[in-house]
C-alpha positions as CSV (number, residue, x, y, z in Angstrom):
1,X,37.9,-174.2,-140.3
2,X,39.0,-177.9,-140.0
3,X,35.4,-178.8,-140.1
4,X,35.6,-177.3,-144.2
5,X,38.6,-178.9,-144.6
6,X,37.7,-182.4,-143.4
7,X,34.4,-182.3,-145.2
8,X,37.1,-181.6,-148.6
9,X,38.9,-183.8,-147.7
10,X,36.1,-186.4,-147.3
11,X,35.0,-185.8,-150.6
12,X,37.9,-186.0,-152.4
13,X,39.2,-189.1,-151.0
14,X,35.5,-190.8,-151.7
15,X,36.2,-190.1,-155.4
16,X,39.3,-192.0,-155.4
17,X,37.4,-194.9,-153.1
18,X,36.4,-196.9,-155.9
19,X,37.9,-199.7,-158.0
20,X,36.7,-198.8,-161.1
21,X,38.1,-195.3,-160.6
22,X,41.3,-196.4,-159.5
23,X,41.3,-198.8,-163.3
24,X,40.5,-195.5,-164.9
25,X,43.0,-193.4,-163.6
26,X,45.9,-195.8,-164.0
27,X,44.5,-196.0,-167.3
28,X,44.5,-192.7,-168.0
29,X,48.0,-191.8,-166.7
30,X,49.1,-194.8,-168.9
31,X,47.7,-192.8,-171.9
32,X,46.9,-193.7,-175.1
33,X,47.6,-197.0,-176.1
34,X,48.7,-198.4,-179.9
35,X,45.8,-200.8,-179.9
36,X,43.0,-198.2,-179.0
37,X,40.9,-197.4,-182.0
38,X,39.2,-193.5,-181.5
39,X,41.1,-190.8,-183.3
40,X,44.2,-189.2,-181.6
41,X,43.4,-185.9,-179.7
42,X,44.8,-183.4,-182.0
43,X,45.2,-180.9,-178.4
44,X,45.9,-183.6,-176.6
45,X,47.8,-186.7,-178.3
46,X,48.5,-188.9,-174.8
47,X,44.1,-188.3,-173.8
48,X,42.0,-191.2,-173.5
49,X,39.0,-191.6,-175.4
50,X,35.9,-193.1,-173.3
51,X,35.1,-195.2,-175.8
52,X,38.8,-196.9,-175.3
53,X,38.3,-197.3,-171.8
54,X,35.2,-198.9,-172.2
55,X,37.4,-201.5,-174.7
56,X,39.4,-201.5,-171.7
57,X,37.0,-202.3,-169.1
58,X,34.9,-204.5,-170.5
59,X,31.9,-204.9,-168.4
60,X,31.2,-201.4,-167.3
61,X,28.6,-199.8,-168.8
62,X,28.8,-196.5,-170.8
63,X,26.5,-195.1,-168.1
64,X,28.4,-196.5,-165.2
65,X,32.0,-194.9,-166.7
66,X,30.2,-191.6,-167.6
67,X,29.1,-191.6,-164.1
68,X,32.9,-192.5,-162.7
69,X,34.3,-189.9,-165.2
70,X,32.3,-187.4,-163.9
71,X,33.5,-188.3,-160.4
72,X,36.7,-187.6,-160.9
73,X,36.4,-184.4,-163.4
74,X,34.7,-182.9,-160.3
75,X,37.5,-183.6,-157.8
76,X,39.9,-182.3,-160.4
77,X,41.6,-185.8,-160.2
78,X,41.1,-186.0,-164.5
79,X,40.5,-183.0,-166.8
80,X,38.2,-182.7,-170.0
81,X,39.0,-182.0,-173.8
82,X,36.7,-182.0,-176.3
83,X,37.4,-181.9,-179.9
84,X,34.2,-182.1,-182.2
85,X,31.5,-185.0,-180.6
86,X,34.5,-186.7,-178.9
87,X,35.7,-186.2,-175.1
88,X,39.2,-186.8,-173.8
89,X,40.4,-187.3,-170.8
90,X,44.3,-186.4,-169.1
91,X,44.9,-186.8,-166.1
92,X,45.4,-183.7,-163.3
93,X,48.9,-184.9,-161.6
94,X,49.0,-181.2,-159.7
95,X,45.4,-182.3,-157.9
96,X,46.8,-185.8,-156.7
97,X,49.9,-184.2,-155.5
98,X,47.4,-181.8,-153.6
99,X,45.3,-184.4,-152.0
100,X,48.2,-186.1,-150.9
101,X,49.6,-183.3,-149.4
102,X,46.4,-182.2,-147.7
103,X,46.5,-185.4,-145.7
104,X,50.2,-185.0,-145.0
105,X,49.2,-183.1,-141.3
106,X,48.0,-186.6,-140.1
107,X,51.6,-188.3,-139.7
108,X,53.5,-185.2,-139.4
Protein backbone atom coordinates (compact mmCIF):
# COMPACT_ATOMS: atom_id res chain seq x y z
CA UNK A 1 0.00 0.00 0.00
CA UNK A 2 2.62 2.69 0.74
CA UNK A 3 4.35 1.76 -2.36
CA UNK A 4 0.75 3.26 -4.28
CA UNK A 5 0.83 5.97 -2.08
CA UNK A 6 4.39 7.08 -2.53
CA UNK A 7 4.30 6.67 -6.25
CA UNK A 8 0.86 9.48 -5.76
CA UNK A 9 2.56 11.17 -3.94
CA UNK A 10 5.60 11.44 -6.26
CA UNK A 11 3.44 12.52 -8.93
CA UNK A 12 1.67 15.00 -7.51
CA UNK A 13 4.47 16.85 -5.90
CA UNK A 14 6.40 16.68 -9.59
CA UNK A 15 3.55 18.76 -10.88
CA UNK A 16 3.98 21.43 -8.48
CA UNK A 17 8.05 21.09 -9.02
CA UNK A 18 8.26 23.66 -11.53
CA UNK A 19 8.59 27.42 -11.62
CA UNK A 20 6.55 28.16 -14.21
CA UNK A 21 3.74 26.13 -12.53
CA UNK A 22 4.23 27.73 -9.32
CA UNK A 23 3.81 31.49 -11.59
CA UNK A 24 0.64 29.95 -12.84
CA UNK A 25 -0.91 28.95 -9.83
CA UNK A 26 -0.26 32.09 -7.88
CA UNK A 27 -1.62 33.60 -10.81
CA UNK A 28 -4.53 31.81 -10.91
CA UNK A 29 -5.45 31.99 -7.16
CA UNK A 30 -4.92 35.79 -7.73
CA UNK A 31 -7.74 35.63 -10.26
CA UNK A 32 -8.70 37.78 -12.73
CA UNK A 33 -7.06 40.92 -13.03
CA UNK A 34 -8.59 44.59 -14.30
CA UNK A 35 -5.88 44.87 -16.87
CA UNK A 36 -6.45 41.40 -18.51
CA UNK A 37 -8.17 41.68 -21.78
CA UNK A 38 -10.26 38.05 -22.70
CA UNK A 39 -13.97 38.23 -21.84
CA UNK A 40 -15.07 37.58 -18.14
CA UNK A 41 -16.16 33.83 -17.57
CA UNK A 42 -19.85 34.22 -17.45
CA UNK A 43 -19.67 30.63 -14.97
CA UNK A 44 -16.83 31.60 -13.56
CA UNK A 45 -16.08 35.52 -13.20
CA UNK A 46 -12.57 35.13 -10.89
CA UNK A 47 -11.14 32.18 -13.98
CA UNK A 48 -8.10 32.96 -15.84
CA UNK A 49 -8.08 33.08 -19.41
CA UNK A 50 -4.75 31.41 -21.00
CA UNK A 51 -4.41 33.92 -23.20
CA UNK A 52 -3.95 36.44 -19.98
CA UNK A 53 -1.48 34.31 -18.51
CA UNK A 54 0.48 34.24 -21.43
CA UNK A 55 0.32 38.43 -21.17
CA UNK A 56 1.46 37.50 -17.91
CA UNK A 57 4.32 35.37 -18.61
CA UNK A 58 5.82 36.74 -21.28
CA UNK A 59 8.25 34.38 -22.72
CA UNK A 60 6.47 31.13 -22.47
CA UNK A 61 5.14 29.80 -25.27
CA UNK A 62 1.44 28.86 -25.88
CA UNK A 63 2.73 25.34 -26.25
CA UNK A 64 4.89 25.41 -23.22
CA UNK A 65 1.70 26.85 -20.90
CA UNK A 66 -0.78 24.38 -22.57
CA UNK A 67 1.64 21.74 -21.59
CA UNK A 68 1.98 23.24 -17.80
CA UNK A 69 -1.86 23.70 -17.75
CA UNK A 70 -2.33 20.33 -18.49
CA UNK A 71 0.09 19.36 -15.67
CA UNK A 72 -1.71 20.64 -13.23
CA UNK A 73 -5.56 19.95 -14.52
CA UNK A 74 -4.28 16.25 -14.15
CA UNK A 75 -3.15 16.54 -10.53
CA UNK A 76 -6.43 18.27 -9.78
CA UNK A 77 -4.19 21.26 -8.59
CA UNK A 78 -6.46 23.73 -11.28
CA UNK A 79 -9.87 22.90 -12.83
CA UNK A 80 -11.26 23.61 -16.45
CA UNK A 81 -14.27 25.72 -17.71
CA UNK A 82 -15.02 26.21 -20.99
CA UNK A 83 -17.44 28.64 -22.34
CA UNK A 84 -17.68 28.72 -26.33
CA UNK A 85 -13.75 28.43 -27.90
CA UNK A 86 -12.41 29.91 -24.64
CA UNK A 87 -10.90 27.77 -21.60
CA UNK A 88 -10.74 29.05 -18.02
CA UNK A 89 -8.95 28.09 -15.41
CA UNK A 90 -9.80 28.23 -11.19
CA UNK A 91 -7.94 26.98 -9.03
CA UNK A 92 -8.69 23.45 -6.83
CA UNK A 93 -7.94 24.77 -3.12
CA UNK A 94 -9.59 21.23 -1.76
CA UNK A 95 -6.59 19.30 -3.86
CA UNK A 96 -3.69 21.53 -2.30
CA UNK A 97 -5.09 21.12 1.08
CA UNK A 98 -5.02 17.28 0.16
CA UNK A 99 -1.53 17.04 -0.90
CA UNK A 100 -0.49 18.85 1.94
CA UNK A 101 -2.09 16.71 4.15
CA UNK A 102 -0.93 13.50 2.47
CA UNK A 103 2.57 14.44 3.37
CA UNK A 104 1.59 15.50 6.92
CA UNK A 105 2.69 11.51 8.21
CA UNK A 106 6.34 12.64 7.54
CA UNK A 107 6.75 15.04 10.60
CA UNK A 108 4.04 13.69 12.64
Amino acid sequence: MRSHYETEMAKAAKALSDPIRMKILVMIKMGRQPDFQSPVCTFEPAAVCPADLQLKLGDVSPSKLSYHLKELKDEGYIKECREGKRHYYSLQPERLKQFTKDLSWLYE
